[in-house]
N, C-alpha and C positions, 0 to 999 in steps of 0.2 A: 523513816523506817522503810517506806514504800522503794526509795531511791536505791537504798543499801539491798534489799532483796534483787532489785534489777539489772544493781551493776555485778553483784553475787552470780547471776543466772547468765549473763554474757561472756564472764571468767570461765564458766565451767565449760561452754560452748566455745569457745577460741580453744577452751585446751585439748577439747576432743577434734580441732580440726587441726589440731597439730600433731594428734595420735595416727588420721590416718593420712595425713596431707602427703607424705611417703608415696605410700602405697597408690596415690591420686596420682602423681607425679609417673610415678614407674608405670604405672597404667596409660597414660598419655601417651609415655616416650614409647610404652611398646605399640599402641595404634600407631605413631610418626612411623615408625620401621616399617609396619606395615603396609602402608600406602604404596602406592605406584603411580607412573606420571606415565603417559599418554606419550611416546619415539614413535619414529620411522621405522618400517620393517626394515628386518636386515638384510644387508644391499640393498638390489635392484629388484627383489622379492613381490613386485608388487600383489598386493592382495586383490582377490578377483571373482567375478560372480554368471553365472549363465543359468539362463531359465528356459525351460522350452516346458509347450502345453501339448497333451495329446484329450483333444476335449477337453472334461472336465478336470483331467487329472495334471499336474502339474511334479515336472523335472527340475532338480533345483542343484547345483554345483559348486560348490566355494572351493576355492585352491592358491595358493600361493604361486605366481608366475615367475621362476627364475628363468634367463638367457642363455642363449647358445657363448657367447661371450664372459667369457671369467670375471672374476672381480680383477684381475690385474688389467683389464682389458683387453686380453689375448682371443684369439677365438679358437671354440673348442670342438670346432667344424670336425665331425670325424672321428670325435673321441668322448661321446656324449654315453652311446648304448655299449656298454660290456666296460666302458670307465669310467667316465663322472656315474654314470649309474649303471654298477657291475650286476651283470648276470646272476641269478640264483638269488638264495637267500643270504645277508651276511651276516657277519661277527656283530654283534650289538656293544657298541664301543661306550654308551652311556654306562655303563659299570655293572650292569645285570647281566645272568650267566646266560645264553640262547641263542638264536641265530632271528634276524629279522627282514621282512619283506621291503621294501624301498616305496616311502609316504604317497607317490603318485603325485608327485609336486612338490615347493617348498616350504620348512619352518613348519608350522603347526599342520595337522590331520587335514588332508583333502576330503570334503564331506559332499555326500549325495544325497538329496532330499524327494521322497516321493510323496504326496499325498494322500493316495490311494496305493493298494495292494495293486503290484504288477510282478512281471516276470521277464527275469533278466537271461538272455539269451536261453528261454525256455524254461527257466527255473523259479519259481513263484518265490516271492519277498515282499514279506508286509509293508504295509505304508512306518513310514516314520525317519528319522536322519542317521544316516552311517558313513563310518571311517572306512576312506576307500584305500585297500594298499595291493602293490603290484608287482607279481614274479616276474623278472624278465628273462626269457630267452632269445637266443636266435633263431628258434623257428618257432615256440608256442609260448604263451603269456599265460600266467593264471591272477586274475583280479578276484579282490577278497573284499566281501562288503562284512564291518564288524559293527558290533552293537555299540561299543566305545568308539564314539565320534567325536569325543571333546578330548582327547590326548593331546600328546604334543608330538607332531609327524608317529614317525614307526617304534621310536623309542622304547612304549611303553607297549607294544604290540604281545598279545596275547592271544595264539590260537582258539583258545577257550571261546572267546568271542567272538569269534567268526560266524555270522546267519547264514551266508553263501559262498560257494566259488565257484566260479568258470573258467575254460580255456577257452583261448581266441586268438585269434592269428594275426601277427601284424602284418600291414601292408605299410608299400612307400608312400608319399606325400609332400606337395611343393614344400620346399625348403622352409621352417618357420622359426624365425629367433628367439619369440616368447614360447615358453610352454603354453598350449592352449587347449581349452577343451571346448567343443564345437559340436553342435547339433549337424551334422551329416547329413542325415534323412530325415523328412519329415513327411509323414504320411496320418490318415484319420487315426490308425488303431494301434501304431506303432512312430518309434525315433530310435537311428542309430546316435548313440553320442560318442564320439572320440576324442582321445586323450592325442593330440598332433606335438609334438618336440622335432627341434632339427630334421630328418628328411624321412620320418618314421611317424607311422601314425596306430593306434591300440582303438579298434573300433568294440562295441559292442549293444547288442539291439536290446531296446528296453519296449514289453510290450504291455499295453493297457485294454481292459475290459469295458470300453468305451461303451457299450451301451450299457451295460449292467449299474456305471456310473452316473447314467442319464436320469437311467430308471428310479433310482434311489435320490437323486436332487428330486426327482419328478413327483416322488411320492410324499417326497416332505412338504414342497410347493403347496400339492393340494391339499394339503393338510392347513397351510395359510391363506389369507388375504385372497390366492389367486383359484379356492377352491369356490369360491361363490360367482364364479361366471362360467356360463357354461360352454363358452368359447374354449376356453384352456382344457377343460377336458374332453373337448374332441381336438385339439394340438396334441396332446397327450397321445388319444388313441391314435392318429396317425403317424405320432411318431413310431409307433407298436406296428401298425401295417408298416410301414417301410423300409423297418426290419425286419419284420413277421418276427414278431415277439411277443413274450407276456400276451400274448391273444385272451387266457382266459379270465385274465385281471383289464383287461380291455374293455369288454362284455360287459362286466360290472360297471368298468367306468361310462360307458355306452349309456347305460340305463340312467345313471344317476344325471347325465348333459339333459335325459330326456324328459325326467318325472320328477327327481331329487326337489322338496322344498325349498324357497326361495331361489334354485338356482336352477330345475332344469326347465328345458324348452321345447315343447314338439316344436319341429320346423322342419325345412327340408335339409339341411346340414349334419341336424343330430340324427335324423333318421339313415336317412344316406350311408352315414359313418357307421353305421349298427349293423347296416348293411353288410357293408365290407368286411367287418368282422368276420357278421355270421358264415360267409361265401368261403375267408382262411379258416373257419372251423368247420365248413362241407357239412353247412348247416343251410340246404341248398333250398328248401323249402319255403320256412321261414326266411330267408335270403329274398326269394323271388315274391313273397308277401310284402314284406316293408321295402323296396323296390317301389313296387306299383304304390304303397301306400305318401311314398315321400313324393313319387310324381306327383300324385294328385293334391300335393299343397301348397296352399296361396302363393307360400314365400319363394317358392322355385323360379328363380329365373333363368333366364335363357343362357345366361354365362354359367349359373351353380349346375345348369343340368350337364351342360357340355362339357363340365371339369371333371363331374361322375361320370359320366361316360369315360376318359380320357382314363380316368384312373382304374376303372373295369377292367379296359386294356392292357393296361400293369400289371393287373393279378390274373391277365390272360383267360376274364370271363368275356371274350369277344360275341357273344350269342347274346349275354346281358347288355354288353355295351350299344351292338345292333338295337336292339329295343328302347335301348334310353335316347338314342340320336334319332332314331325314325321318330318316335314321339316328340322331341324337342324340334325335327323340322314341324311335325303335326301341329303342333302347339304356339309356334313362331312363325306360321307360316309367309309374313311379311319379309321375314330376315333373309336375305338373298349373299350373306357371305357364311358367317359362325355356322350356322345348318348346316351347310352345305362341306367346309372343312369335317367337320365331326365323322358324316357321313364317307366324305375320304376317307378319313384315318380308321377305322371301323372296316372299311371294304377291303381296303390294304391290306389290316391285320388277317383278315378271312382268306386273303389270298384271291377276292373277286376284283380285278385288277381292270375290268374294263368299266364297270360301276365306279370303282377308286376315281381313275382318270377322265371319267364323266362328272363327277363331283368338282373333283380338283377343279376343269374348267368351268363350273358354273361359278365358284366359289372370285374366282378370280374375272369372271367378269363384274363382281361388284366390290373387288378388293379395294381397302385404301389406298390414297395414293401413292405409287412405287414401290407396291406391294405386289400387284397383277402377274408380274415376269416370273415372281418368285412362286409362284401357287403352278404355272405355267410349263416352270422349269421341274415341279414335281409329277407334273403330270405327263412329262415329256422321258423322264427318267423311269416310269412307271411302264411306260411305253415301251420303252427299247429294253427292257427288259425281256 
């Protein structure tokens, strides 16, 4: 009886898998269709990538490289700008009704990638990846950054979608076979990037707010791991002096290198550095207070005080700097070179130029060796002045 229910119960179950075995099947065959296999671009299209960093922020390019040379092998030396790729906007041959801009490359969307907000030839654009496409003419371009970056080249091109556009000027450029696009310039706060084709090149400057960048990695930082030494936050605050920035989140960070639980440290560094602050916020009193107070701490040495001095001079408190160098000789008084430099560069700045060149040459009677000439030759130039 046991036998007979269980071969009953395998009957009904084959027959229901033959109810939807169909529909199993056609379900299969339509994933097979759907599949795709892994080609070659088409032609000589190679696909291609360019990165350039402005600081923290990062420029990023994908495009498809086709040749000055045809797929027949001909070359198309001559007949690249206003024919293989005509002028204006054109007729969109993909079967939709409109007229379209030309991809900025080959086969799929030429994509621009920024990490942070920047601004393109003076025009701000958020961080994120865009479809780059481009008017050509003969005397002005207008390039179009659009939100649809995953299309396919200009085909699917949609004003709509457009975040920016600019005009810019083409200039010539050595002869180049691949389409390529090339970082130009490269400077701290700015990069030109150029689109270069056969003897023609489409420049345009991409600019970045490179400290503001720093400042907001800087602030996460300390908010981690690197918030519990109190070194990092006086790198931090000089980073602030060097640009004279954020000064009054500086302050703050100042106090916390110097008092802050488990991390901060009177010393003569944190002090020092609290200093500088106070002198960029013409906080000249308290300034000349913790001055005097960071000299007279243990940890000061004769190199830390001459580097404050050094830096006084930067922020063009030459009167404060005088004071830190007369006392770092006072204090050193063994040291017959570093004093004695400081003491130059301090006299110099004041414009006391016969002090400067009296220093210089002491400095240089105890320089290292093949160093003498050169302290020598400062104080010879000082001279003939």
């Amino acid at each position: 009886m046991y036998m007979i229910i269980v071969y009953i119960l395998i009957a009904c179950a084959m027959k229901k898998m033959m109810i939807f075995l169909p529909f199993t099947l056609l379900g299969c065959s339509y994933l097979a269709c759907a599949q795709t296999i892994s080609l070659p671009p088409v032609g000589d299209n190679q696909k291609c990538s360019v990165v350039q960093w402005i600081g923290l922020v990062s420029v990023s390019i994908t495009y498809n490289s086709p040749d000055v040379t045809g797929p027949d092998g001909e070359s198309r030396k001559g007949k690249i700008w206003g024919g293989v790729v005509p002028y204006g906007m054109t007729k969109n041959n993909f079967g939709t009704a409109g007229e379209i801009p030309w991809r900025a490359g080959a086969n799929e969307n030429t994509v621009i990638s920024f990490s942070h907000d920047v601004r393109i030839e003076g025009k701000e654009i958020p961080a994120g990846a865009y479809g780059v496409h481009m008017i050509p003419s003969e005397e002005k371009w207008t390039i179009i950054f659009s939100r649809n970056s995953s299309a396919w080249g200009s085909y699917f091109y949609d004003s709509k979608d457009d975040v920016l556009r600019v005009d810019v000027l083409p200039e010539p450029c050595p002869y180049t076979e691949w389409l390529t696009y090339d970082f130009i310039e490269k400077r701290p706060t700015f990069t030109v990037a150029a689109l270069k084709w056969e003897e023609l090149m489409i420049p345009f400057k991409i600019e970045a707010n490179v400290i503001e960048a720093y400042l907001n990695q800087i602030r996460t930082e300390l908010q981690g791991p690197a918030g519990f030494k109190w070194q990092n936050w006086i790198d931090a605050i000089d980073f602030c002096i060097r640009n004279n920035t954020n000064l009054e989140e500086a302050l703050l960070w100042s106090d916390y290198a110097i008092s802050a639980p488990f991390v901060g440290e009177r010393n003569f560094s944190t002090l020092g550095t609290k200093a500088k602050i106070l002198i960029l916020l013409k906080q000249d009193q308290e300034a000349e207070n913790l001055i005097e107070a960071a000299l007279e701490e243990p940890t000061a040495t004769l190199i830390d005080i001459h580097e404050f001095g050094k830096d006084l001079i930067k922020l063009g408190e030459t009167e404060y700097a005088l004071q830190v160098f007369e006392l770092n000789r006072k204090k050193f008084p063994m040291d017959g070179f570093t004093t004695f430099i400081g003491l130059a560069l301090v006299y110099s700045a004041l414009g006391k130029t016969n002090r400067a060149i009296k220093n210089y040459r002491l400095a240089a009677e105890n320089a290292p060796e093949g160093q003498s000439s050169y302290y020598l030759s400062l104080a010879s130039e000082l001279a003939s002045k």
